[in-house]
N, C-alpha and C positions, 0 to 999 in steps of 0.2 A: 603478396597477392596483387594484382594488377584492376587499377581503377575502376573498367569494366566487370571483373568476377566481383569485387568488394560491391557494387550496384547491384548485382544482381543477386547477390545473398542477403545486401538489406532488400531486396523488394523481396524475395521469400518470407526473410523472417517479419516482416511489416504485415505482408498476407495472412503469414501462419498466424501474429498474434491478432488480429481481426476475426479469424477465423475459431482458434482456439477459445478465446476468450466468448465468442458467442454460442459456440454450441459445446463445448468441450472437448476432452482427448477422442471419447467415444464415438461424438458426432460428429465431428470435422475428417473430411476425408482430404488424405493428400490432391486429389484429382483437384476439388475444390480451391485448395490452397494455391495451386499451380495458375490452376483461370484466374485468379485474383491478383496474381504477382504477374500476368502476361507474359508464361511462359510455360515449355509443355511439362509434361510429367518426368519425363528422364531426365531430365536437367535440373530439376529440383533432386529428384532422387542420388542424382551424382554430385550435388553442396552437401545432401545433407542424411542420405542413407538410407533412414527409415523416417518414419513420423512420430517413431517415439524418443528418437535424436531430437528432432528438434522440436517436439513438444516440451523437455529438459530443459533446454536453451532456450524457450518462449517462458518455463515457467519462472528459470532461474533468474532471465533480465526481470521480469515483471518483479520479484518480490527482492530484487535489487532496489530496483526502482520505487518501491514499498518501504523497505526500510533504510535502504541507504541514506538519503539527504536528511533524517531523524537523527540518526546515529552522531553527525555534526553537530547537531542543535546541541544534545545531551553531551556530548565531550568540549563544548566552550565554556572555558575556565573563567571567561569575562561574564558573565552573564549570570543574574540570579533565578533562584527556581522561579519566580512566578515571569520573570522575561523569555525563559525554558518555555515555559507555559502555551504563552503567546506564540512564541516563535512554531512549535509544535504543531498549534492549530492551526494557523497562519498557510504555515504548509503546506499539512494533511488536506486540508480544506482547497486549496488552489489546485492543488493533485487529482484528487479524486473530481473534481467537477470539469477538471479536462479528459478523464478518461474513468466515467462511473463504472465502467466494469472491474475494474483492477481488483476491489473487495472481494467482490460477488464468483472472479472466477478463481482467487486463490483459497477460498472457504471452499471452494463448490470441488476443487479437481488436487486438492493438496492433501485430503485427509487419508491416503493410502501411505505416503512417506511424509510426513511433515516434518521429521525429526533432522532428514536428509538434507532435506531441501535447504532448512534455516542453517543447519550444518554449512552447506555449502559456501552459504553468502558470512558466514562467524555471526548471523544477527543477534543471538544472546549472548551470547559470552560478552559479544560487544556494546548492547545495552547492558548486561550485569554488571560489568567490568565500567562503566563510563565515567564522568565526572558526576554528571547528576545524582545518580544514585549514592556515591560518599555525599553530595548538597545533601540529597533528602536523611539518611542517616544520620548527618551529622548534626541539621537540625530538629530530626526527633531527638536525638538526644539532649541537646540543647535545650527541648520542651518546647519549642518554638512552632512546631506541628507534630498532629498526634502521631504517636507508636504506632506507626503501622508499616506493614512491609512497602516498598517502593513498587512493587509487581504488583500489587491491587491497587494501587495508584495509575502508572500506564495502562493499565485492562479498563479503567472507569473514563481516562482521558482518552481512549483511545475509542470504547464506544460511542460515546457522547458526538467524538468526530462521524464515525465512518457507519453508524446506524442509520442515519438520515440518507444515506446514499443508496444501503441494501435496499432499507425499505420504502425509497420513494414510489413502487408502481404501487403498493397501497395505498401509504396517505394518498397518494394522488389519486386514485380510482376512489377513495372513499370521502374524500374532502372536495374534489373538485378545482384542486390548486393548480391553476395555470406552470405551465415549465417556465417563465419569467420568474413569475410570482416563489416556485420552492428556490430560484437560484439566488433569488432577493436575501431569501429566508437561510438559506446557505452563508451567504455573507452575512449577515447580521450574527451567527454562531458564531465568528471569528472575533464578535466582542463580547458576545454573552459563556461562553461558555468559560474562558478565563475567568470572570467573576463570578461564575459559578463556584469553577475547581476552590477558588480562592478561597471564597466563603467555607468547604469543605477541608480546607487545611484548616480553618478560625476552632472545629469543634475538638474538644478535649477529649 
């Protein structure tokens, strides 16, 4: 593909996920998409077919982009669980506070296939499968942290991240918290919440 079409299919898909991401499949009209990429309708339609082509392709990069750069954290052999930890949060936290919608539109437009989608990208298999999960296994059994499955472990670390992001237009409607002020509050989770998690490995 020649320099010029590859520009012009990221400025589609750049549009599309601006687009898709703020109103969803439903509400985002190809027309829309086309005005925002500065180009007309037929030439989008001829990259990419239909709008549910490449709403696919907006949703598959997006929870690429979701779970991909995790999937490294939990498969490094050098690193112990509570560096896992950090590094996790670390992440998720930089992630999300450059693009808060990512959450909010793969909860909001994934629940008709989600089984597919994660299919697509291997995300479980490849967190079940990781090194982390033999760490955590192998020190419950150890006794070292409690008997508990590793999946309600990433489901509490992974709230604990990405809750503060869904629900910032309430706290902030209901608190009055300046957008400085929640982004302060953002990074400061990046040391509290590991010594949270930490503390909930300590109970028996």
């Amino acid at each position: 593909m020649a320099v010029k079409e590859k520009d012009t299919e990221q400025k589609i898909k750049d549009a599309a996920r601006t687009i898709f991401q703020e109103k969803g499949f439903a509400g985002a009209r190809t027309r829309d998409i086309a005005e925002k990429a500065g180009i007309n309708l037929a030439l989008l339609n001829y990259y990419f077919r239909s709008k549910q082509k490449l709403y696919d392709i907006i949703m598959t990069e997006t929870m690429q982009t979701f779970f991909g750069g995790v999937i490294k954290i939990l498969n490094d052999e050098q690193t112990s669980i509570e560096e896992k930890i950090e590094a996790f949060v670390t992440h998720y936290i930089d992630l999300l506070s450059g693009n808060a919608n990512i959450p909010h539109f793969i909860l909001s437009n994934v629940r008709e296939d989600p089984e597919g989608y994660l299919e697509k990208i291997g995300a479980l298999q490849k967190a079940k499968h990781s090194f982390f999960f033999q760490q955590f296994i192998q020190a419950s059994m150890e006794g070292k942290i409690p008997p508990i499955n590793p999946i309600h472990f990433i489901l509490n670390l992974i709230g604990l991240v990405v809750f503060p992001f869904l629900a910032k237009p309430m706290i902030a409607a209901s608190t009055g918290i300046s957008d400085q002020q929640y982004a302060d509050m953002l990074e400061e989770r990046k040391r509290l919440i590991p010594l949270w998690v930490n503390e909930m490995l300590k109970v028996k």
